[in-house]
C-alpha positions in Angstrom: 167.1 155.7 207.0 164.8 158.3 208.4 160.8 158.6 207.5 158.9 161.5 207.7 155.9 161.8 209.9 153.8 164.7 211.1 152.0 164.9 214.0 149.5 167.7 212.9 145.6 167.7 212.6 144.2 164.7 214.4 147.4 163.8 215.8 148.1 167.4 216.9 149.8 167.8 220.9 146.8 169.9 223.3 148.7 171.9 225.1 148.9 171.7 228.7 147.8 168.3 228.5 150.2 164.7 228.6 151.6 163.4 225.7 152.1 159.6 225.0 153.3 158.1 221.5 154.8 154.5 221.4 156.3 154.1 218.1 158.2 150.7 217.4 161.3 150.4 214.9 161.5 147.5 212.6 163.9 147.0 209.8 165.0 143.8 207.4 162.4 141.9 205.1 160.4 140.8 206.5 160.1 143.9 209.0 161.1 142.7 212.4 161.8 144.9 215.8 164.8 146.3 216.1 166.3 145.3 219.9 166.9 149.0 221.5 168.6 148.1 224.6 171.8 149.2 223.2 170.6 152.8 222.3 169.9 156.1 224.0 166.7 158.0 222.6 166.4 161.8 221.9 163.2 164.0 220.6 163.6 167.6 219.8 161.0 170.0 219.3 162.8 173.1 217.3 161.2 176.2 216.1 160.9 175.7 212.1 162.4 179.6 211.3 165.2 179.6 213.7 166.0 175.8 214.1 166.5 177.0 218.3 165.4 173.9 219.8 162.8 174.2 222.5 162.4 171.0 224.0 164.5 168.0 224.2 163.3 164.2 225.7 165.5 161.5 226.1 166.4 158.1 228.4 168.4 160.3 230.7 165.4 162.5 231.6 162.9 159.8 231.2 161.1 161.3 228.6 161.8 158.4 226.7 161.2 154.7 227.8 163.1 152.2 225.8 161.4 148.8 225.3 164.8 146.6 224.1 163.8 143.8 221.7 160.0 144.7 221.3 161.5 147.6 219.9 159.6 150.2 221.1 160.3 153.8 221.7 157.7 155.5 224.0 157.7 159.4 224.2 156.3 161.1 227.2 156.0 164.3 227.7 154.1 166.2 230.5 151.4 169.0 230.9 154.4 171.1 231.5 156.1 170.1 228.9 153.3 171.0 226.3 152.7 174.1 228.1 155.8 175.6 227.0 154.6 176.0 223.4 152.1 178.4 221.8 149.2 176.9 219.1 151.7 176.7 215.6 153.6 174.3 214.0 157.1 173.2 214.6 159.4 171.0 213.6 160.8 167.2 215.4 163.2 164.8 215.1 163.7 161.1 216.8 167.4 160.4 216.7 168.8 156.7 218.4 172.5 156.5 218.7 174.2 153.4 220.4 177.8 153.6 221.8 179.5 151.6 218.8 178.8 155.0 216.8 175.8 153.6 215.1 173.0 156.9 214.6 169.8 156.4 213.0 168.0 159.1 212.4 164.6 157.5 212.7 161.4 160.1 212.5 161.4 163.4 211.2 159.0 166.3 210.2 156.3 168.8 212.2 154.5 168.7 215.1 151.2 170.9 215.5 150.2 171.8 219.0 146.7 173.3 219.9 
């Protein structure tokens, strides 16, 4: 099940400067982490009108740091990174897929940069 979250106004991306978010999955009653070691990690930045994506961070490009049973998912991206994008809004999405065909759309919705 995905959740909606936007990183716009105070938690806006300066462009041209780093980017570090650590956002930890938990699931069940009560909510426990969710042990990521068997999962691969992808962020995409896409432009809102034309759904082109324009950035993409992952475990391959180490972009993404997996933190197995804590359950964390920390995404980096670099002063080049955010220097790609113009101030507006755009959309996101935080998909983790594991090799037993299991996909969980995690985080979803718009990411401001300034």
């Amino acid at each position: 099940m995905s959740s909606r979250y936007d990183f716009i106004e105070s938690n806006s991306i300066d462009m041209g400067a780093s980017f570090d978010s650590v956002i930890t999955w938990k699931s069940g009653d009560p909510a426990l982490p969710v042990n990521v070691t068997p999962y691969s990690a992808e962020f995409k930045i896409f432009d809102l009108l034309t759904n082109t994506t324009l950035l993409t961070a992952t475990n391959s490009n180490g972009k993404i740091v997996l933190g197995g049973s804590a359950g964390t998912i920390n995404i980096k991206l670099s002063t080049s990174d955010t220097s790609l994008f113009s101030k507006g809004t755009y959309g996101y999405s935080l998909v983790l897929a594991a090799s037993s065909n299991d996909t969980q759309k995690l985080l979803y919705g718009e990411v401001a940069f300034r």
